[in-house]
C-alpha positions in Angstrom: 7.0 -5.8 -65.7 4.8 -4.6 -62.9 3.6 -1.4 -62.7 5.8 -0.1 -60.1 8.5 -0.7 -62.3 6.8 1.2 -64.7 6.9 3.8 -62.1 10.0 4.2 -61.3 11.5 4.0 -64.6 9.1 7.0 -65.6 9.8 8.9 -62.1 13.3 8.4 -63.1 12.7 9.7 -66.9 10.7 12.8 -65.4 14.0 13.6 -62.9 16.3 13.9 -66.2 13.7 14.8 -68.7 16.4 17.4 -69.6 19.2 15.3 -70.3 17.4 12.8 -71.7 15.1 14.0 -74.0 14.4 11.3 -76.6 14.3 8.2 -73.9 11.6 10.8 -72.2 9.4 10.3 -75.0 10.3 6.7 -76.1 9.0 5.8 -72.6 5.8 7.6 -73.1 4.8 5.9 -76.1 6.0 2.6 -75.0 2.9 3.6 -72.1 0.6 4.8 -75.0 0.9 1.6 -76.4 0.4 -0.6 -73.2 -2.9 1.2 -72.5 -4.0 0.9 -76.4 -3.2 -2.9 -75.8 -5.3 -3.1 -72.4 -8.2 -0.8 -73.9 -8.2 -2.2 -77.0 -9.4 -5.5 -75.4 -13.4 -4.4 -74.5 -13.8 -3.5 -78.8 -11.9 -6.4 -80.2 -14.1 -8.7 -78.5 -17.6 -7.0 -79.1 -16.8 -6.2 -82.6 -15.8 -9.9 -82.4 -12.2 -8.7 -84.2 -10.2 -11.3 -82.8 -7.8 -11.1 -85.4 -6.8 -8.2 -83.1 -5.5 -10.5 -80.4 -2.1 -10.8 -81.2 -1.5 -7.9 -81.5 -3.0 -6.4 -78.8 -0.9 -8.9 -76.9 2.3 -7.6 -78.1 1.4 -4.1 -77.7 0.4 -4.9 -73.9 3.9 -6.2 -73.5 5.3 -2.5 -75.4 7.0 -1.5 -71.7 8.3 -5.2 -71.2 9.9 -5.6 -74.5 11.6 -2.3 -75.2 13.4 -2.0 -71.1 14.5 -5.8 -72.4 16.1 -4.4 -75.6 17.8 -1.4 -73.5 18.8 -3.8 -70.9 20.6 -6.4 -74.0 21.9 -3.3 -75.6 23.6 -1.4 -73.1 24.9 -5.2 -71.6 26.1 -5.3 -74.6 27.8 -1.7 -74.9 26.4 -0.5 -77.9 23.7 2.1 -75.9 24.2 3.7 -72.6 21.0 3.0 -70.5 21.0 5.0 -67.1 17.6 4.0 -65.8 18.2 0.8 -65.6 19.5 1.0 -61.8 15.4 1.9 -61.3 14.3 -1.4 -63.2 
């Protein structure tokens, strides 16, 4: 996901923050834990923790992974995902 993607899924978010509360927030820590993955890089490697990798991995592909769940779920009419026309 590139981060004008990212963008416009959380300009989108911002515009209906009212109706959609809960999706508001998932969003942000969806982005909390793309940076934590990203940041988390610089001390994994000088503390030489690189045990840490994996996970650091999967928490840099947060945004990726959870639009992809929404996007399966809603195709699959069990949740109603209206951002999606800003993916």
């Amino acid at each position: 996901m590139t981060l004008e993607q990212m963008y416009r899924i959380k300009r989108w978010l911002v515009d209906h923050q009212r109706d959609h509360p809960v999706e508001y927030h998932l969003w942000d820590a969806m982005l909390m834990l793309w940076v934590i993955g990203w940041v988390g890089w610089l001390p994994a490697f000088t503390f030489q923790a690189l045990w840490a990798a994996p996970l650091l991995a999967v928490l840099m592909s947060a945004p990726t992974l959870y639009a992809t769940w929404r996007l399966k779920a809603h195709q699959a009419r069990r949740l109603r995902c209206d951002w999606l026309v800003a993916r």
